[in-house]
C-alpha angles and dihedrals in degrees: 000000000000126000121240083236100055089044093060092043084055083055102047098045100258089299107132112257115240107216115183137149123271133176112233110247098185135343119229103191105271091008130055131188114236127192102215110221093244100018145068115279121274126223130209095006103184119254095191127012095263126033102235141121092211104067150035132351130321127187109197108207121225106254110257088020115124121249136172121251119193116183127240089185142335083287106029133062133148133214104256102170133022126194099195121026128211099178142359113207120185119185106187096164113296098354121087127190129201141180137167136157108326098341136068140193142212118190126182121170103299097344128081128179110199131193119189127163105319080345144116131160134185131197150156137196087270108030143020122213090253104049089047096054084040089058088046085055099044081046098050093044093052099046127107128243116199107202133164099266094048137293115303144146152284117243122212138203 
């Protein structure tokens, strides 16, 4: 089994990886600027290894929270280790994850299913979990009950 090392010096082109703290500046979506504590700052340092909202993880860093950037190249660099997270974003296919601070999404195609606090929602493209259980209720009241003594109905709480 490869080392993380070997595998970055297979990216990089056998160069040796430069890895040092920096405090985030601003985050940009899947990039973010650090100031290094001894260097010049860094911009859009990546914060997964493609820019892009379709696919894989990304861990968005707390702005002024201290990470580790470790450098593929002079222009490029990644975000390897965070010490305070804001978000957690995870893209497998067509089901997206996401959690930050006290809520949390799944999202798969049209539905989500959201939990947030003493919370939790579901929905679809068509229907959300109250309006179906509204509907049940408006349903149940309206209907019908034939008993022996007559037709009557059902009362609900």
């Amino acid at each position: 089994m490869e080392l993380i090392f070997d595998i970055l010096r297979k990216i990089t082109g056998g160069k040796k990886t430069e890895s040092f703290v920096a405090t985030v500046e601003k985050v940009n979506g899947r990039t973010c600027d650090v100031q290094p504590v001894d260097k010049a700052p860094l911009k859009s340092v990546r914060l997964n290894a493609i820019i892009s909202d379709e696919v894989g993880i990304v861990i968005t860093p707390i702005k002024g929270s201290a990470v580790l950037v470790t450098k593929l190249s002079e222009v490029d660099s990644f975000v390897s280790l965070f010490s305070e997270i804001e978000k957690v974003e995870l893209v497998i296919g067509k089901t997206r994850v996401i959690m930050e601070d006290s809520e949390m999404r799944i999202i798969i195609g049209g539905a989500e299913v959201k939990i947030s606090d003493n919370k939790f929602s579901i929905k679809n493209s068509a229907y959300t979990l109250k309006q179906a259980w509204n509907e049940l209720i408006a349903e149940l009241k309206a209907a019908i009950i034939t008993t022996p003594s007559g037709p009557g109905n059902k009362a609900l709480l």
